[in-house]
C-alpha positions as CSV (number, residue, x, y, z in Angstrom):
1,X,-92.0,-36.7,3.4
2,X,-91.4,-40.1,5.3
3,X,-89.7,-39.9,8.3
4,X,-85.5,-41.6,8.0
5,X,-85.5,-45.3,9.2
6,X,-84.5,-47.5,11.9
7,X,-82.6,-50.1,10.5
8,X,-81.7,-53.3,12.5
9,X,-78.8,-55.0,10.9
10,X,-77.4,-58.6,12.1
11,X,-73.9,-60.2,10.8
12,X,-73.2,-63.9,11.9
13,X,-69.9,-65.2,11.1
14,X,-68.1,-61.7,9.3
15,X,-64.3,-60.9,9.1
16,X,-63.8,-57.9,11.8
17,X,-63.0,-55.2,9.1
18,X,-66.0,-56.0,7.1
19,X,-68.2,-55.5,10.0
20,X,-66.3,-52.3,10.8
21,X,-66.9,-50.9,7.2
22,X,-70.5,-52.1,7.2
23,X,-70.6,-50.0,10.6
24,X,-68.9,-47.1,8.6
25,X,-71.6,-47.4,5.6
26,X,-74.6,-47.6,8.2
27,X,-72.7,-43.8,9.7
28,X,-72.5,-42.7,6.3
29,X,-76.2,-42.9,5.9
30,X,-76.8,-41.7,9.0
31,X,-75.2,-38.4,8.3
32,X,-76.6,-38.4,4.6
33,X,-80.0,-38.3,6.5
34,X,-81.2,-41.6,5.0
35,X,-81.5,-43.1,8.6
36,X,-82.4,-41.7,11.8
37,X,-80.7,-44.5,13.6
38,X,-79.1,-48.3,13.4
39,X,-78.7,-51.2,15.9
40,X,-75.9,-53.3,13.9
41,X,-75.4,-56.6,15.7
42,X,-72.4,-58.5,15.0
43,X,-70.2,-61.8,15.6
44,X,-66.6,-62.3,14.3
45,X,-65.5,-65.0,12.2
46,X,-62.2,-64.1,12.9
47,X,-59.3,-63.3,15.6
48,X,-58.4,-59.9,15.5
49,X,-56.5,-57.7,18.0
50,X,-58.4,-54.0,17.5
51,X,-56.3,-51.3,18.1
52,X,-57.3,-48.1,18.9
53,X,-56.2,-45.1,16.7
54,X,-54.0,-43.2,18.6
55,X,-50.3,-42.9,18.6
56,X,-49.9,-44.4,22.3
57,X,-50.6,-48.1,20.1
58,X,-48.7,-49.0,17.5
59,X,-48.7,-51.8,15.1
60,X,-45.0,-52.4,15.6
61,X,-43.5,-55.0,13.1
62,X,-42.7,-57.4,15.5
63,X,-46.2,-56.9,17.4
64,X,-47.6,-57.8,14.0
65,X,-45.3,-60.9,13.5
66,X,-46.0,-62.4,17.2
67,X,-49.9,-61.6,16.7
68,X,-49.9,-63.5,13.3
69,X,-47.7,-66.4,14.2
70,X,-50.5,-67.1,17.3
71,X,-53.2,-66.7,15.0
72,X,-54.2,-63.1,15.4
73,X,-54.9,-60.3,12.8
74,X,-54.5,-56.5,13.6
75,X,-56.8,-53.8,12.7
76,X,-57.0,-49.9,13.8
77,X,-60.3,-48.0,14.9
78,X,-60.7,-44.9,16.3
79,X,-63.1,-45.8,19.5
80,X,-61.9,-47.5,22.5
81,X,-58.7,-46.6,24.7
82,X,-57.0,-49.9,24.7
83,X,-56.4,-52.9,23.1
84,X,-59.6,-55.0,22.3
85,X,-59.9,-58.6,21.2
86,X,-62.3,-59.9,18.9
87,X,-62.9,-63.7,18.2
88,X,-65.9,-65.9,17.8
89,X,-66.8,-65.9,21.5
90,X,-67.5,-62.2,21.2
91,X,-71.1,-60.4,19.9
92,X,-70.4,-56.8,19.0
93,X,-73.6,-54.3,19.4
94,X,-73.0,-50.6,17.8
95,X,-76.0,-48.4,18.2
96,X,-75.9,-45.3,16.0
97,X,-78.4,-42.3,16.7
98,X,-79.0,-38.7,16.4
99,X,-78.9,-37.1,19.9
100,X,-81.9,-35.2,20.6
101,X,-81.6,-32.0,19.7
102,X,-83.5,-30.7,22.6
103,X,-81.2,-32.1,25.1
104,X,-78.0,-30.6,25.9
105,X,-75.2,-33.8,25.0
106,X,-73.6,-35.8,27.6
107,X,-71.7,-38.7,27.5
108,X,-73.0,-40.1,30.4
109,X,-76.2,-40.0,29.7
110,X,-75.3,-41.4,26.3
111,X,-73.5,-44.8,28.1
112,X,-76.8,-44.8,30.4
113,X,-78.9,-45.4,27.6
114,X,-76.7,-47.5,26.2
115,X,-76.1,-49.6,29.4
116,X,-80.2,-49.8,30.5
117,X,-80.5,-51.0,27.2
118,X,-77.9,-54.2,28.0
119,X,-78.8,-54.2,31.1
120,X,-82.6,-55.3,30.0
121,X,-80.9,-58.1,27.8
122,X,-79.4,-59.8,30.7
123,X,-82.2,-59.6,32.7
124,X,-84.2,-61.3,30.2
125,X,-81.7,-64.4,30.7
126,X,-82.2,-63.6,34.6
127,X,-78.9,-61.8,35.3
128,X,-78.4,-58.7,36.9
129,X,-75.4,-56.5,36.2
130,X,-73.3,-53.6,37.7
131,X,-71.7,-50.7,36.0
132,X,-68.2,-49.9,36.6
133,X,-65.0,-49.8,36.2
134,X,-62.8,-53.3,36.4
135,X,-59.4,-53.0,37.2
136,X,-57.3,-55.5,35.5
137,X,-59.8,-55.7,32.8
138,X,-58.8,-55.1,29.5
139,X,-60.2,-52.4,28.2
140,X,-61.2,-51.3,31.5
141,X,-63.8,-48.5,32.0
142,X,-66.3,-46.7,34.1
143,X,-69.5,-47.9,32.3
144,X,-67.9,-51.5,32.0
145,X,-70.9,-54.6,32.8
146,X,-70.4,-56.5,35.3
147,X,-71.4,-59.9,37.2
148,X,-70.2,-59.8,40.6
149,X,-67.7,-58.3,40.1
150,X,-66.3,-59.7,37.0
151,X,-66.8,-58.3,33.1
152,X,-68.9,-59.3,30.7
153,X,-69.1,-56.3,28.9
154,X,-66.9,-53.5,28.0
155,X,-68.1,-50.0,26.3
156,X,-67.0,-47.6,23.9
157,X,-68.6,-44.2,22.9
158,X,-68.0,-42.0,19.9
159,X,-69.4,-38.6,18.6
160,X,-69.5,-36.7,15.2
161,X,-71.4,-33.8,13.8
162,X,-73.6,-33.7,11.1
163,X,-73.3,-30.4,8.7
164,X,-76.4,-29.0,10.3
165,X,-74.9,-29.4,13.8
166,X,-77.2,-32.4,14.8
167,X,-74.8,-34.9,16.8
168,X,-74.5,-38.6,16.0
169,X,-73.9,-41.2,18.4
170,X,-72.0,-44.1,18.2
171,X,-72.5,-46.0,21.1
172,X,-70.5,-49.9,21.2
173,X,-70.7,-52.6,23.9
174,X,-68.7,-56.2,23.3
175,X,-70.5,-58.9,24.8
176,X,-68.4,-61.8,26.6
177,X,-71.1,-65.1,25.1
178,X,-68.7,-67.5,25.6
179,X,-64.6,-67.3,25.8
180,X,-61.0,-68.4,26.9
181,X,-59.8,-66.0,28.8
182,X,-56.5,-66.7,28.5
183,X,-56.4,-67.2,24.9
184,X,-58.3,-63.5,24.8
185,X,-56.0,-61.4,27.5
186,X,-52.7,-63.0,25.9
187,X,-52.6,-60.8,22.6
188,X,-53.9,-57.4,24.6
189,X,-51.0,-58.1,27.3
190,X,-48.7,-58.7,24.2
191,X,-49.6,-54.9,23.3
192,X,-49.4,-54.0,26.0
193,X,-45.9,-54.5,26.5
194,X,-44.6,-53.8,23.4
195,X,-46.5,-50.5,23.7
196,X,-45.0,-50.1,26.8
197,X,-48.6,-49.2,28.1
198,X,-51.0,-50.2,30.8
199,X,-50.6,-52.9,33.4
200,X,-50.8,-56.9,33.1
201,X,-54.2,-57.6,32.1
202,X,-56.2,-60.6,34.1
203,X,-58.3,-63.7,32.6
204,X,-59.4,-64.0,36.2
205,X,-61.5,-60.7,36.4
206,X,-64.0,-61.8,33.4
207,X,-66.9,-63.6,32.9
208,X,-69.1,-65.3,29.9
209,X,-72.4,-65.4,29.5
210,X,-72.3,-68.8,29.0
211,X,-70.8,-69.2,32.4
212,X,-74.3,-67.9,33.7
213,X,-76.6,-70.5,31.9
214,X,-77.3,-73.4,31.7
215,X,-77.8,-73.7,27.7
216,X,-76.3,-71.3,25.4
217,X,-78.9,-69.5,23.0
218,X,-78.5,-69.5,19.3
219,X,-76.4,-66.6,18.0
220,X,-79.9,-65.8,16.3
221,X,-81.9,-65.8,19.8
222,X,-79.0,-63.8,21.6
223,X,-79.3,-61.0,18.1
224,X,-83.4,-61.2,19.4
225,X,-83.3,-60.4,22.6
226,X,-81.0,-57.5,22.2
227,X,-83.2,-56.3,19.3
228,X,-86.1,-56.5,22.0
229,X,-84.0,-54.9,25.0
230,X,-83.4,-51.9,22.2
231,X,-87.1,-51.5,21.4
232,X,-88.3,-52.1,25.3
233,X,-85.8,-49.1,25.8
234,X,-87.1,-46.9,22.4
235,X,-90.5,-47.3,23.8
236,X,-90.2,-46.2,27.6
């Protein structure tokens, strides 16, 4: 019998809810046992204020309105524990696996992976990162990316069964390539209060890639080098 795939899938320029149901698709087979694993890599086309699922953040009516009049869409998904926004200057990596079944699960070794892995992509630009958490981040979180002491990457982890009891993992990073970070913390801190949740997010305490070079790669070369950092990390 052949062995499930590894499929590598890369979406330039896609509406944030199409790239979230192509993730859900790429799950599906996953748990069907069609594929073994996925590396979707993604860049919006839109600007959309992600929400996570959870009754602490609501899509209030007049969150909607203020989001829409500023140019923002809202959508709902069940990873992450704050507000995320998504616009062109973001490149979303999801990497969906079967944990090894000889291994007991942990969720920090399941961000480790996931973090050596990015880690090896900025290092092939010539960067070195730190993990931790950054207060006044959005998002903020332990196994956050940093540049001295600024974000540039914030993760999110997720975890389902399959019906034989193998576990799947969902493992997502959002790469800062290039931003305004004032134009990105202005929706989350407009959730934020209407939520009545977290503290005043800061543009301040983030940083770009393109900050860091001199010439921005292709969204194509970026997609490359991840795909590489992935396979260095596969194969070691």
């Amino acid at each position: 019998m052949a062995k499930p795939k590894y499929k590598i899938v890369r979406l330039d320029h896609i509406k944030v809810e199409q790239a979230f149901d192509r993730e859900a698709e790429l799950l599906k087979q996953i748990q069907n046992g069609s594929l073994s694993q996925c590396l979707l890599l993604w860049r919006p086309a839109d600007q959309t204020v992600v929400l996570p699922a959870s009754k602490k953040w609501l899509a209030h009516p007049e969150l909607v309105t203020q989001l829409h009049t500023s140019g923002w869409d809202i959508v709902s998904r069940r990873t992450g524990g704050a507000p995320v926004p998504q616009n062109a200057g973001v490149i979303n990596v999801s990497h969906i696996y079967l944990w090894d079944h000889q291994e007991p699960y942990s969720t920090g070794l399941a961000y480790q992976a996931l973090c050596r892995a990015l880690g090896l992509f900025f290092q092939s630009y010539g960067l070195e990162v730190d993990i931790h958490a950054t207060p006044s981040s959005y998002c903020d979180g332990d196994y956050n990316l940093n540049i001295n002491g600024q974000k540039i990457v914030g993760t999110a982890q997720r975890v389902m069964m399959k019906s034989n009891q193998e576990k799947i993992v969902l493992a997502q990073a959002c790469i800062l390539i290039e931003a305004d970070f004032e134009t990105l913390v202005q929706p989350v801190n407009l959730c934020n209060r209407l939520n009545q949740n977290g503290d005043l997010v800061s543009a301040a305490v983030h940083t770009s890639l393109a900050q860091h070079l001199g010439e921005l790669p292709t969204t194509e070369a970026l997609f490359q080098r991840m795909v590489q950092a992935f396979v260095v990390c596969q194969n070691t």
